[in-house]
PyMOL Python script that loads the backbone (N, CA, C, O; Angstrom):
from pymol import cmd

cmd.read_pdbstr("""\
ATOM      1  N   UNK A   1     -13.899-225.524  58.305  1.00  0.00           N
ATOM      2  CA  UNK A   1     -14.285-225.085  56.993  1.00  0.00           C
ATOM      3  C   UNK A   1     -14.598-223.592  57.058  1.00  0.00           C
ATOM      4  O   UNK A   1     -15.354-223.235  57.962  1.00  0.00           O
ATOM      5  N   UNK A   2     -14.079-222.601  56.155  1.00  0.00           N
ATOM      6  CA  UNK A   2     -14.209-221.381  56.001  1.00  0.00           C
ATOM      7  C   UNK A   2     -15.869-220.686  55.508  1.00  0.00           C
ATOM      8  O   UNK A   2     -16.076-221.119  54.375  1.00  0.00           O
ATOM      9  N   UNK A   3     -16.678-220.083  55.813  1.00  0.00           N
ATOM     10  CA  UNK A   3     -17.728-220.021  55.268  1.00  0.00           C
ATOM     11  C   UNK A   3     -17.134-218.544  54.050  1.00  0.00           C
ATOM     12  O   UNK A   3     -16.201-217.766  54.248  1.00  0.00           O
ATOM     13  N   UNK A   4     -17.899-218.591  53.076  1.00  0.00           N
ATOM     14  CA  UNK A   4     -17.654-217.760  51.761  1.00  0.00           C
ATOM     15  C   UNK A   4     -18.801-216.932  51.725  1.00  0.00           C
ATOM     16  O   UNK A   4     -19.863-217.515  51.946  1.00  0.00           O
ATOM     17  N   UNK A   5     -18.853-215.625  51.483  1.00  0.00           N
ATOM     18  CA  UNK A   5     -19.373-214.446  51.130  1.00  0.00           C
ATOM     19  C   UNK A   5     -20.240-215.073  49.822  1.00  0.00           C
ATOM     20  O   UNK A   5     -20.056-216.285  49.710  1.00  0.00           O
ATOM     21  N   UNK A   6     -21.032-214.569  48.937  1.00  0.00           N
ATOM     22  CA  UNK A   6     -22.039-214.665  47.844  1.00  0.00           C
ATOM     23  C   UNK A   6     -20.524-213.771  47.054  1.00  0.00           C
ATOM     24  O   UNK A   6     -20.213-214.563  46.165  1.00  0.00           O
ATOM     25  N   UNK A   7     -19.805-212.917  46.998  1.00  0.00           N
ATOM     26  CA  UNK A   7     -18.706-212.318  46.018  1.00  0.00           C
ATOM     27  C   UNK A   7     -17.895-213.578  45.843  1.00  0.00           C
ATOM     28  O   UNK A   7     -17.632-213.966  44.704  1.00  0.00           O
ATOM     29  N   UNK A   8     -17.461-214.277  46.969  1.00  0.00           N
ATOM     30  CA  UNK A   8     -16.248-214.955  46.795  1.00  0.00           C
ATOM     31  C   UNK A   8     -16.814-216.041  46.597  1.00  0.00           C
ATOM     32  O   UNK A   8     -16.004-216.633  45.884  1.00  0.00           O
ATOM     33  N   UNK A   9     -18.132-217.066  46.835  1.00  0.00           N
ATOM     34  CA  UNK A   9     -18.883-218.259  46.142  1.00  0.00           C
ATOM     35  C   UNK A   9     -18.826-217.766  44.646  1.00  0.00           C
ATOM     36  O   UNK A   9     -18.247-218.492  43.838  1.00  0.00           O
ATOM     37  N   UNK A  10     -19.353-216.651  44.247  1.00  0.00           N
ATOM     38  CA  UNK A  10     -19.606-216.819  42.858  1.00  0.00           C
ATOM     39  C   UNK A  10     -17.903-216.532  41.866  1.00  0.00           C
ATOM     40  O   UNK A  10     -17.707-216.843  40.692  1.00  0.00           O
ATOM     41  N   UNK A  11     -16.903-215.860  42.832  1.00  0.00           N
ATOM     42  CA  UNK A  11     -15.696-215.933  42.042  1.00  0.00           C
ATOM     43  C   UNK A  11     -14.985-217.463  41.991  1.00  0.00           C
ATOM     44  O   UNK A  11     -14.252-217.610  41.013  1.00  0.00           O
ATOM     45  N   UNK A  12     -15.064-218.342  42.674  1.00  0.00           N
ATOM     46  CA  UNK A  12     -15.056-220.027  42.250  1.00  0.00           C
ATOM     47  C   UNK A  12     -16.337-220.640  41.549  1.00  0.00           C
ATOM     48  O   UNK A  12     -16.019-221.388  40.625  1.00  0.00           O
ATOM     49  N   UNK A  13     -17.659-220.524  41.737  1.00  0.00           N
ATOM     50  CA  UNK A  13     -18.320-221.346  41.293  1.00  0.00           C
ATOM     51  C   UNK A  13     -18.471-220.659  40.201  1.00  0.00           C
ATOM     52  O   UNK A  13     -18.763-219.477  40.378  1.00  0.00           O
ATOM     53  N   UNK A  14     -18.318-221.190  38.622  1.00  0.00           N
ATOM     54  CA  UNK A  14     -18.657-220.719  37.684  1.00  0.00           C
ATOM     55  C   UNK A  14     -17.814-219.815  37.354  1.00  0.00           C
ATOM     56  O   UNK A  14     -18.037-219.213  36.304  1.00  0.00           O
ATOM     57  N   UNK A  15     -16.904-219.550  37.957  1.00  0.00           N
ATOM     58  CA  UNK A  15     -15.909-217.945  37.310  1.00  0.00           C
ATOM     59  C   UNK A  15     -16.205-217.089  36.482  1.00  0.00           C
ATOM     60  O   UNK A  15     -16.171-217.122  35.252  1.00  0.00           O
ATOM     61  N   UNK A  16     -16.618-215.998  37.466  1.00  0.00           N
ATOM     62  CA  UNK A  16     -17.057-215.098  37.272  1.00  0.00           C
ATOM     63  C   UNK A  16     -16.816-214.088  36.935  1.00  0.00           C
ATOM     64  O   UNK A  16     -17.519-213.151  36.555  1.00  0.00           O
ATOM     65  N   UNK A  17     -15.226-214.288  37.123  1.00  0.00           N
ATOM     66  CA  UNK A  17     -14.438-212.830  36.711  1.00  0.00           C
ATOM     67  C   UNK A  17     -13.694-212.734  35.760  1.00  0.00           C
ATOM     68  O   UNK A  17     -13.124-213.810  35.581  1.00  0.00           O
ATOM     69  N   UNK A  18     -13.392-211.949  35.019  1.00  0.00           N
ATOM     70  CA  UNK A  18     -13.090-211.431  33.436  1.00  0.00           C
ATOM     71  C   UNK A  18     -11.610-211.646  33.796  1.00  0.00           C
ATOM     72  O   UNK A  18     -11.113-211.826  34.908  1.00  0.00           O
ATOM     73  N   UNK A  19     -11.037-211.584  32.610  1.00  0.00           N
ATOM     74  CA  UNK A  19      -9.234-211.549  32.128  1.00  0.00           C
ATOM     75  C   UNK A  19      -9.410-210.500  31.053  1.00  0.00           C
ATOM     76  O   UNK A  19     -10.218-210.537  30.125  1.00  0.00           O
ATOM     77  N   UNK A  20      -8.614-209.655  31.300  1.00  0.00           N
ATOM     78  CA  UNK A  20      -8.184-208.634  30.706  1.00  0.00           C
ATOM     79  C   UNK A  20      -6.840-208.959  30.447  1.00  0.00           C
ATOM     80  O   UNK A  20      -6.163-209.665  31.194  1.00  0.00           O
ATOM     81  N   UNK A  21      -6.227-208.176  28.823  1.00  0.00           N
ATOM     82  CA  UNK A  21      -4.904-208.322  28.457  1.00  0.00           C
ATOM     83  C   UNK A  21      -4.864-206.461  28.110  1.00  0.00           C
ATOM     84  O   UNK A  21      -5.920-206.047  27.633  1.00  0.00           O
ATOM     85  N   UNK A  22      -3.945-205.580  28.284  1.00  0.00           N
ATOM     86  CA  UNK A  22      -3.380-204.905  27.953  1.00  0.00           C
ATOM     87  C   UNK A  22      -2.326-204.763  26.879  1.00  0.00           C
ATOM     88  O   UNK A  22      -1.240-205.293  27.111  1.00  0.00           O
ATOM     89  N   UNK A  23      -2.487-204.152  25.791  1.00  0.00           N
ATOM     90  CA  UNK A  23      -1.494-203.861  24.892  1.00  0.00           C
ATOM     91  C   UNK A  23      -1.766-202.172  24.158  1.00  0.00           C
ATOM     92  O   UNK A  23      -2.729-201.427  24.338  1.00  0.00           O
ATOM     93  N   UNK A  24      -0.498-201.946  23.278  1.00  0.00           N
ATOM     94  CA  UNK A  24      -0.354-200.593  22.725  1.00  0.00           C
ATOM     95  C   UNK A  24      -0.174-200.861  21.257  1.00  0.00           C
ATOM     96  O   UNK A  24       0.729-201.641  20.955  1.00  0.00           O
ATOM     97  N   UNK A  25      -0.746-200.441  20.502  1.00  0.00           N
ATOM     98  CA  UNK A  25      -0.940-200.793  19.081  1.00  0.00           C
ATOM     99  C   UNK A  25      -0.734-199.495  18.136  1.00  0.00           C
ATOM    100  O   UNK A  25      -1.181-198.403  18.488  1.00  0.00           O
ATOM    101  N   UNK A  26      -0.196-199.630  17.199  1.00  0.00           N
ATOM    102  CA  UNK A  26      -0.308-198.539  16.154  1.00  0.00           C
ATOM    103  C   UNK A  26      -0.967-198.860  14.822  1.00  0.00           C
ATOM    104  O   UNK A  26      -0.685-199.505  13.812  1.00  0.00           O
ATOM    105  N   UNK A  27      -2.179-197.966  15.368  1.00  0.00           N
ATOM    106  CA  UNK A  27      -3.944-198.308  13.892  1.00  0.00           C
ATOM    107  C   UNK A  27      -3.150-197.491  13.220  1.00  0.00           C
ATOM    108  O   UNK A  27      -2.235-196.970  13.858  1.00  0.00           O
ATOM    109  N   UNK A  28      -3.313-197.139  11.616  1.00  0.00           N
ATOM    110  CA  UNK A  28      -3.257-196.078  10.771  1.00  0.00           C
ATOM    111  C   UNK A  28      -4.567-196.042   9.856  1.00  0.00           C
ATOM    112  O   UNK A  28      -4.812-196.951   9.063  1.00  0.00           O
ATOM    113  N   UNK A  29      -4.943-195.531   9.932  1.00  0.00           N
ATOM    114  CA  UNK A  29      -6.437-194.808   9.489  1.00  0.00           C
ATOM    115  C   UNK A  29      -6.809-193.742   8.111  1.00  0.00           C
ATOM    116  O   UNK A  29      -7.403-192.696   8.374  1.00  0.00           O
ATOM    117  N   UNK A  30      -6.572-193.938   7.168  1.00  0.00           N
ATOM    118  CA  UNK A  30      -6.911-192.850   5.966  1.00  0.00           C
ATOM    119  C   UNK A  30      -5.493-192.262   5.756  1.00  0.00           C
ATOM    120  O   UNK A  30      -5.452-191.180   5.171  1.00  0.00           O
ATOM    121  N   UNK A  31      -3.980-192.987   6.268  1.00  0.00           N
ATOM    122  CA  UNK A  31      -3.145-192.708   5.908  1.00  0.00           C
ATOM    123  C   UNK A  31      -2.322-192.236   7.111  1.00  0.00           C
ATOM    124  O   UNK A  31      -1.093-192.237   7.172  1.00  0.00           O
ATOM    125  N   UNK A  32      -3.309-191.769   8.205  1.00  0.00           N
ATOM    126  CA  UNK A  32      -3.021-191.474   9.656  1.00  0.00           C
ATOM    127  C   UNK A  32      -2.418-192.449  10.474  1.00  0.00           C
ATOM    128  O   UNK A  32      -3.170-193.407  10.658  1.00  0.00           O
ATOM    129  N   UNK A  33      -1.082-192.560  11.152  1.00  0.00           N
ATOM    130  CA  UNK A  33      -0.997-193.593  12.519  1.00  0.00           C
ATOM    131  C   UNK A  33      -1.039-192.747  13.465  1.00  0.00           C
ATOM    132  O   UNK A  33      -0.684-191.568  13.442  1.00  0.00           O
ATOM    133  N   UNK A  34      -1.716-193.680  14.769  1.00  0.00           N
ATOM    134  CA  UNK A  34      -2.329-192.976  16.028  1.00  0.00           C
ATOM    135  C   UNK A  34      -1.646-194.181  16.882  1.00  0.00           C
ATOM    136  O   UNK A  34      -1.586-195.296  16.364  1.00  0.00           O
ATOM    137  N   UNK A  35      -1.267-194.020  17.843  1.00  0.00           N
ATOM    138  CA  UNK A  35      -0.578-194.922  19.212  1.00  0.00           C
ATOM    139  C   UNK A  35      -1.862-195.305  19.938  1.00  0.00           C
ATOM    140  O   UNK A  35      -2.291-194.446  20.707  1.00  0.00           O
ATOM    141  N   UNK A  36      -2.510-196.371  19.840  1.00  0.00           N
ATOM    142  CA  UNK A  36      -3.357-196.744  20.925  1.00  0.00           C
ATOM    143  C   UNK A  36      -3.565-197.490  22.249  1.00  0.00           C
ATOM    144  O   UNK A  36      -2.969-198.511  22.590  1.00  0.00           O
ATOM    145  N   UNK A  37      -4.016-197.170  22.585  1.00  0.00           N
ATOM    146  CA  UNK A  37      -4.062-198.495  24.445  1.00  0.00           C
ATOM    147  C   UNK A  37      -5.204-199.190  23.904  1.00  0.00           C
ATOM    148  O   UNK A  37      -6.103-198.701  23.220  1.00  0.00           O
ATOM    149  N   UNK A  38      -5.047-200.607  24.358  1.00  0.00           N
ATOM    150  CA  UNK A  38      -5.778-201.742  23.653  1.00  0.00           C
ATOM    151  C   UNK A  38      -5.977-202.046  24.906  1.00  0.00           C
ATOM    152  O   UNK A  38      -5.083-201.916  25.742  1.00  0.00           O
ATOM    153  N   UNK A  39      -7.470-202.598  25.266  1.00  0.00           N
ATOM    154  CA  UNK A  39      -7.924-203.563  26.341  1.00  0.00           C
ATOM    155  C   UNK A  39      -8.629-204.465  26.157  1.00  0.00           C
ATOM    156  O   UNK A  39      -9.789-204.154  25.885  1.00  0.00           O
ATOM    157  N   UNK A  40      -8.268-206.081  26.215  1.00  0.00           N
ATOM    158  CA  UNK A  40      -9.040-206.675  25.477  1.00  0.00           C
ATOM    159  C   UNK A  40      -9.524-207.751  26.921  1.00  0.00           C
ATOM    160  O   UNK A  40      -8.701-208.347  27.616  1.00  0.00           O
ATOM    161  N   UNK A  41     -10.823-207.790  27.093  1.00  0.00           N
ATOM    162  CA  UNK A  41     -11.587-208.972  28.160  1.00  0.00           C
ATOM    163  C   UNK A  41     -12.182-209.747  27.323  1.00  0.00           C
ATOM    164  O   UNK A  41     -12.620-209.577  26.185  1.00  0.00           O
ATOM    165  N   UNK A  42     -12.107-211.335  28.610  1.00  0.00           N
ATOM    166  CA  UNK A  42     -12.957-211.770  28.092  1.00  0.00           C
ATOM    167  C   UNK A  42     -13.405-212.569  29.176  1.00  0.00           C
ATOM    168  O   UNK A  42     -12.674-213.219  29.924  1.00  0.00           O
ATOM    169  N   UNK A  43     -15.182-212.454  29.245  1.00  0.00           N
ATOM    170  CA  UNK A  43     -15.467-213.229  30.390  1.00  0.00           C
ATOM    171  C   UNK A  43     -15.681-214.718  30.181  1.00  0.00           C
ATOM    172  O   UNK A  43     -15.308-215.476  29.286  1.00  0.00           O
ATOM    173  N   UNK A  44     -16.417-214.909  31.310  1.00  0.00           N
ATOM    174  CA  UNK A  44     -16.197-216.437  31.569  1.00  0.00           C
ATOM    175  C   UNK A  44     -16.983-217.189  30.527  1.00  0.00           C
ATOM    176  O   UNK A  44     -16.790-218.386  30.312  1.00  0.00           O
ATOM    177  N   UNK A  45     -17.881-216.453  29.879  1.00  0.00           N
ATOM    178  CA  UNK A  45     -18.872-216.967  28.255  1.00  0.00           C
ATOM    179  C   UNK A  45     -17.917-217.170  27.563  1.00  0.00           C
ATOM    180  O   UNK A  45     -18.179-218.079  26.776  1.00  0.00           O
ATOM    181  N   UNK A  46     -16.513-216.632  27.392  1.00  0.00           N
ATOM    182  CA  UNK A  46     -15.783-216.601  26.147  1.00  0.00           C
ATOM    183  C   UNK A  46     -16.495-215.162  25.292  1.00  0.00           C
ATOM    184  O   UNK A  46     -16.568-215.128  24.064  1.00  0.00           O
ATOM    185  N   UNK A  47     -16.861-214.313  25.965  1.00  0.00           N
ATOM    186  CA  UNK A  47     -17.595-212.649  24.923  1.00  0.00           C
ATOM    187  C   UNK A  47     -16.101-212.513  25.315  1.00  0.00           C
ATOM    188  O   UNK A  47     -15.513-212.829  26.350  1.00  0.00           O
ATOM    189  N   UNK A  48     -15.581-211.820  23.913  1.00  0.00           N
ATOM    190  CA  UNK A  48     -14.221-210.885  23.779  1.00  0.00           C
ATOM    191  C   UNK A  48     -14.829-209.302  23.627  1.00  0.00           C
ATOM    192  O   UNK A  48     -15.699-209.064  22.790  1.00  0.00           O
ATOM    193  N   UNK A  49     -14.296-208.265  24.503  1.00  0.00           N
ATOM    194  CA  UNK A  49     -14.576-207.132  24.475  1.00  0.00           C
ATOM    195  C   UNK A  49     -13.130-206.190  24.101  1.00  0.00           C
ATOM    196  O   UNK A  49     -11.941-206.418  24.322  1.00  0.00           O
ATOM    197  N   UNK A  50     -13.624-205.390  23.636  1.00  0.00           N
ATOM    198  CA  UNK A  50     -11.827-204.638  23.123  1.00  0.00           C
ATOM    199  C   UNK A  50     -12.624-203.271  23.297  1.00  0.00           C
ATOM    200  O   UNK A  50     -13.752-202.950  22.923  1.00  0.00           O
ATOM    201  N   UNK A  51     -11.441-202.440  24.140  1.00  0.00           N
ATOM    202  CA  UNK A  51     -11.235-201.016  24.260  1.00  0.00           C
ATOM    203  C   UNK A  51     -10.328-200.111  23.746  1.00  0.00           C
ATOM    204  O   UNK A  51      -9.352-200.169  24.493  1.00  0.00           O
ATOM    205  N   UNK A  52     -10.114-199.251  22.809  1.00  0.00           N
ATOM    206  CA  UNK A  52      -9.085-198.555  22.365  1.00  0.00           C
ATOM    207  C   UNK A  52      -9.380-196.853  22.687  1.00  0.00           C
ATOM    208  O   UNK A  52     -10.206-196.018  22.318  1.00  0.00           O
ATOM    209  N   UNK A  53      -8.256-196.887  23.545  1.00  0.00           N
ATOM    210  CA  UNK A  53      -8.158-195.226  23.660  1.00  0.00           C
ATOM    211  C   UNK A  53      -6.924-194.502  23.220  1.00  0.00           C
ATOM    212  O   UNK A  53      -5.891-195.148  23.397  1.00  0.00           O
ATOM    213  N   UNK A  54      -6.810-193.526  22.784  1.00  0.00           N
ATOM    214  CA  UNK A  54      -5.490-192.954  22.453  1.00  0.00           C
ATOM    215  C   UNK A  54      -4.772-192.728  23.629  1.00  0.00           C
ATOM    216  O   UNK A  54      -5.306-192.352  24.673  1.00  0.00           O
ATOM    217  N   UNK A  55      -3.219-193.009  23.453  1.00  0.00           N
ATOM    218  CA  UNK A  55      -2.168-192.985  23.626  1.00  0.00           C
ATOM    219  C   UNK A  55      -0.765-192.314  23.735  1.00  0.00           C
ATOM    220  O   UNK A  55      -1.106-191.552  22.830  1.00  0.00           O
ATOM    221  N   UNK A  56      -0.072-192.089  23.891  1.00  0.00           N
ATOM    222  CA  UNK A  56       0.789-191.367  23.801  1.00  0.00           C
ATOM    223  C   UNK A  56       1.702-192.101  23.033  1.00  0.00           C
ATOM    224  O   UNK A  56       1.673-193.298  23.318  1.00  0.00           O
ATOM    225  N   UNK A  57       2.708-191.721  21.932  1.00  0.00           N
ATOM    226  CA  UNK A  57       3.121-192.360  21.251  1.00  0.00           C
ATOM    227  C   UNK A  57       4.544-193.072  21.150  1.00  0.00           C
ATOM    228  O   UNK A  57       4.961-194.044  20.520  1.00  0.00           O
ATOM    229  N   UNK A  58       5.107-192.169  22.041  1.00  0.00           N
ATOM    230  CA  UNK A  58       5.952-193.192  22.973  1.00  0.00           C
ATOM    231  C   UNK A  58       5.883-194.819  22.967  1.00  0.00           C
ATOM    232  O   UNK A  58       6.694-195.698  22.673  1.00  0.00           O
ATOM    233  N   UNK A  59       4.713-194.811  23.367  1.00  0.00           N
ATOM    234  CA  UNK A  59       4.365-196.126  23.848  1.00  0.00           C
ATOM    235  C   UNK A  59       4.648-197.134  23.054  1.00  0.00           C
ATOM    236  O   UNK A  59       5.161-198.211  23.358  1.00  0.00           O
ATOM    237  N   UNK A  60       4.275-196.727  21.957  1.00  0.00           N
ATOM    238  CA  UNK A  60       4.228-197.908  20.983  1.00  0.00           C
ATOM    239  C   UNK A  60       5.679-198.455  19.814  1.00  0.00           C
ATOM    240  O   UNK A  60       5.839-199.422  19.070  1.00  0.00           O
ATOM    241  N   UNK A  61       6.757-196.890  20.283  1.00  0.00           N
ATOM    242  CA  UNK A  61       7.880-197.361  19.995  1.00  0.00           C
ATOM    243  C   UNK A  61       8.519-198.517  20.590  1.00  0.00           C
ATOM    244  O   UNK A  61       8.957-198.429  21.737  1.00  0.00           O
ATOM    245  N   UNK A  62       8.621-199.652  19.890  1.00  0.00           N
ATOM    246  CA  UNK A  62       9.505-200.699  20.169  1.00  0.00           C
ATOM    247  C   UNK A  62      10.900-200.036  20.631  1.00  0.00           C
ATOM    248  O   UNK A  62      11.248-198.885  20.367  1.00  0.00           O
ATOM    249  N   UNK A  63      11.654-201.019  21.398  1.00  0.00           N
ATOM    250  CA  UNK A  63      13.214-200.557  21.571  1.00  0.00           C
ATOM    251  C   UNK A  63      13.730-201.666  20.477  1.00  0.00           C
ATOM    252  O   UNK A  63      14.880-201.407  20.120  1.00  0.00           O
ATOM    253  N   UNK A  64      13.280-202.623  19.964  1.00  0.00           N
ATOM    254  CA  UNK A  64      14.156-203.079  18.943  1.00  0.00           C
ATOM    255  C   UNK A  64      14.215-202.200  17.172  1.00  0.00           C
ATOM    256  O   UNK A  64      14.859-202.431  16.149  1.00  0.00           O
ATOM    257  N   UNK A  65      13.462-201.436  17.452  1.00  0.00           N
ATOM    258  CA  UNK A  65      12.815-200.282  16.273  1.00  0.00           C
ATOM    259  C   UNK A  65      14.413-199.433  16.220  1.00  0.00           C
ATOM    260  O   UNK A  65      15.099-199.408  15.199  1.00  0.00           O
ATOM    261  N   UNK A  66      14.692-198.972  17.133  1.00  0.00           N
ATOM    262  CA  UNK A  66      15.864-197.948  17.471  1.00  0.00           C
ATOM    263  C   UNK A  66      16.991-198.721  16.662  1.00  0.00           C
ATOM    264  O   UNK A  66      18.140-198.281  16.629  1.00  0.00           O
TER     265      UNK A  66
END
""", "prot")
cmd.dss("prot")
cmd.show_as("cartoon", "prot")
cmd.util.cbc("prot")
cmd.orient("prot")
């Protein structure tokens, strides 16, 4: 039997560690669109957390858009 660290007991018992999804979104704002990076977690409670930072706008061109 392997003995487990207190990091790696608590990443099985209870799961402890978050899921993050990545995406690129285009907000438009007062008439404004801005390309954003979206980060959305959520830990093991089920709390959803979302991060938006600007982007480069590239990003958020689809290739089926073209």
């Amino acid at each position: 039997m392997k003995k487990l660290n207190m990091i790696e007991a608590a990443a099985i018992i209870g799961g402890t560690k978050e899921t993050c999804v990545s995406s690129y979104e285009t907000v438009t704002v007062g008439g404004v669109a801005s390309c954003k990076a979206v980060l959305t977690c959520t830990d093991k409670h089920g709390n959803v957390t979302n991060v938006m930072k600007n982007a480069d706008a590239t990003a958020c061109i689809s290739p089926n858009r073209l």
